[in-house]
C-alpha angles and dihedrals in degrees: 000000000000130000109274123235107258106259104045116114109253089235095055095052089037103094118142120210104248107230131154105261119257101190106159090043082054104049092043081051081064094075110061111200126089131199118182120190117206116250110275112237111231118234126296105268101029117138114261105253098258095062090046088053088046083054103046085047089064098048081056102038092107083043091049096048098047090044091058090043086048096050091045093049104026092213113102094072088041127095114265118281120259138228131037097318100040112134112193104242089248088072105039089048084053098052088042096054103028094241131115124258090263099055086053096046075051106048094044087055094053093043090061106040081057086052097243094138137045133206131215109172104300094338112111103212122176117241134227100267093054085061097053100040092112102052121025107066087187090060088049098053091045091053090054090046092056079051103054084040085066100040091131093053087049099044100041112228108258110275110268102027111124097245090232082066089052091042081054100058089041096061092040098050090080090068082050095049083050107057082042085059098042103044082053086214147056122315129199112253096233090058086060087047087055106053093037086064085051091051100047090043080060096049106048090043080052090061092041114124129192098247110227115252097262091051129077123234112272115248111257111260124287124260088038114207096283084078107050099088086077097046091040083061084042095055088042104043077044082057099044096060095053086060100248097110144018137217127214128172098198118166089321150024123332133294147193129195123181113237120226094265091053096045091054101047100050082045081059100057093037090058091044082056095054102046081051092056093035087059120108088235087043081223087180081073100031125099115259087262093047096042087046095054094044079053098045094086087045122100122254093258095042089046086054102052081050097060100051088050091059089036086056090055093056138048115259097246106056089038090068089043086060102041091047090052087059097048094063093054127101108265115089100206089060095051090053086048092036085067088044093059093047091051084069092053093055134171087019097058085053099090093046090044098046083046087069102055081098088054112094092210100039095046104101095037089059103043091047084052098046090046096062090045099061083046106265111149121258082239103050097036094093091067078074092069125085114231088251095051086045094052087045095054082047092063100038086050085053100056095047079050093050095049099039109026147045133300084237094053088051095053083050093053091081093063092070092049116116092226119102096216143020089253101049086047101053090041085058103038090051087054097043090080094225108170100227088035087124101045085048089053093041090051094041085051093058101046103043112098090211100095090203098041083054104051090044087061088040083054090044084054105051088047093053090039083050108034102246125142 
């Protein structure tokens, strides 16, 4: 905006640009500083690619089919069809694509979990990666490693196991992958027994906390270590469907060998782990705040690598929890990146995030979340929003702007604001209730070159500080 000739009238020299918004790129703007890291090189002898990705294509290939057919028919995610001819989807899906109702149960679970399909309310919608499929080798691989991510909901627990002895397994397996990765052959079953007992002993004296006198000591967990050998098949047969290891008997005892596609993606976490801990904030061992704000200089592809790396060290569920906790705090920065984080995680943050809608705070993070999940794009995920919801995240963008970033930055912010005109937009920014909505206007006042402009947002400031219309 430039400085208007004295005797126009404020509304008439007031236009804002009107751009998409593009809150979370401006807020992290608002941190200066860039670090790029060069592109790890997998392992000697991994598979081009283009090979993992043909691989990965064949461990799909069920999930692929029913999802087209899904997505054609819209039937297989529906309830079942009523009246004297009704068949239940399972079984149409089954006569249509020659397989039996459990390789489509199968198939469907696994479509999902790869995000291949999508579901709104009883509507079956193929996602983004089941159009691509052909052609982007990247989105295939990503949507076998959010399978492989998911191998126990796709492989049950063994009926009669205490599921904190299950959870147990889960969060020690990824000492076990990696000794699979790291020995590049086949190992004995009982060594990873071994180690898997090592590794839950760990964990639960790492949990272990000094009772107060008044309280008695809490029982050991359930499912004590006798009886890991049957959920340490389970976890192996669970990784072998999902195509990242293989069991063979042979002449003697038991082995496991990781595939290709195995080897490379726990590579792959290991190195995301690495470039965490090798990072001047060792964001791996950090909080979620403090691993947010050692990521906030970063740009949006290192962050992201970041992230995953953090999310690998925890368990999903109490990452969210984290992440969401920040983002109810106070600093605006950390809620925006606080979402980002939570983009990586994917499907398992769905049901925290969703849990939010009700948050004010929280709202237009969540719908514009929610939105790209269901496969809205970024572009087009603001339409989602309300004009009230979008002033609100506005203001909270500019004062993440205002506390982290630069007066110009500041002065640019307006031009992603919905509103047409200065006016329009201080009228609604004064309605919309944010709570730093004074502090934004007054640094918003100080920083803008138009003297007039200036004094009308100072104006806008002392009647919201004061209560006035």
């Amino acid at each position: 905006m430039t400085s208007r000739k004295p005797d126009e009238p404020l509304a008439r020299n007031s236009r804002l640009r009107l751009v998409r918004p593009r809150s979370l790129a401006t807020a992290r703007r608002a941190v200066t500083t860039r670090r790029t890291r060069p592109a790890p090189r997998p392992p000697e002898g991994t598979p081009p690619r283009a090979e993992l990705a043909r691989q990965a294509r064949h461990v799909l290939a069920d999930a692929v089919r029913i999802a087209r057919w899904a997505a054609v028919d819209g039937g297989a995610g529906k309830t079942p069809r009523t009246g004297p001819d009704a068949v239940p989807p399972r079984e149409r899906a089954a006569a249509a694509l020659d397989l039996t109702p459990g390789q489509v149960r199968a198939g469907w679970d696994r479509a999902r979990l790869a995000g291949l399909v999508e579901l709104h309310g009883d509507t079956v919608r193929p996602g983004w990666r089941l159009h691509a499929w052909d052609r982007d080798d990247s989105a295939v691989l990503r949507g076998w490693v959010a399978l492989f991510d998911a191998w126990s909901l796709v492989h049950p627990a063994p009926e009669g196991v205490a599921p904190g002895a299950v959870a147990e397994v889960v969060e020690a397996l990824p000492q076990v992958l990696s000794l699979l990765q790291l020995s590049q052959g086949p190992v004995l079953v009982p060594a990873l027994l071994d180690l898997l007992g090592q590794r839950v002993e760990e964990l639960r004296g790492e949990r272990c906390e000094v009772p107060a006198p008044e309280q008695a000591p809490e029982a050991p967990a359930e499912g004590g270590v006798d009886g890991l050998p049957a959920l340490l098949d389970w976890a192996l047969e669970g990784l072998a469907a999902v195509g990242a290891l293989t069991l063979d008997s042979g002449a003697g005892e038991r082995h496991a060998t990781l595939t290709p596609l195995g080897n490379w993606a726990v590579w792959v976490k290991l190195e995301q782990i690495c470039v965490a801990a090798q990072s001047p904030a060792g964001n791996i061992e950090q909080s979620a705040e403090d691993m947010l704000r050692g990521c906030a200089r970063l740009t949006p592809g290192p962050a992201r690598d970041e992230y995953r790396a953090w999310l690998a060290a925890r368990t999903l569920s109490s990452a969210v929890a984290e992440l969401l906790a920040v983002a109810r705090g106070e600093d605006a920065l950390l809620r925006g990146l606080a979402f980002e984080a939570l983009r990586v995680v994917g499907a398992p943050a769905e049901a925290g995030v969703r849990a939010t809608v009700s948050e004010p705070s929280l709202r237009p993070y969540a719908l514009l979340w929610l939105a790209e999940y269901e496969g809205a794009d970024p572009d087009d995920a603001q339409e989602v929003l309300t004009r009230e919801e979008a002033t609100w995240l506005w203001v909270d963008t500019a004062a993440a702007v205002a506390d982290h970033g630069e007066t110009a930055l500041l002065v640019r912010h307006l031009d992603s604001a919905v509103q047409g005109t200065v006016p329009a937009l201080l009228d609604e920014v004064r309605a919309v209730g944010h709570p730093r909505t004074v502090q934004v206007l007054v640094a918003l006042a100080a920083a803008h070159p138009d003297p007039a402009l200036a004094k009308a947002v100072r104006r806008a400031a002392f009647q919201v500080h004061t209560g006035g219309a």
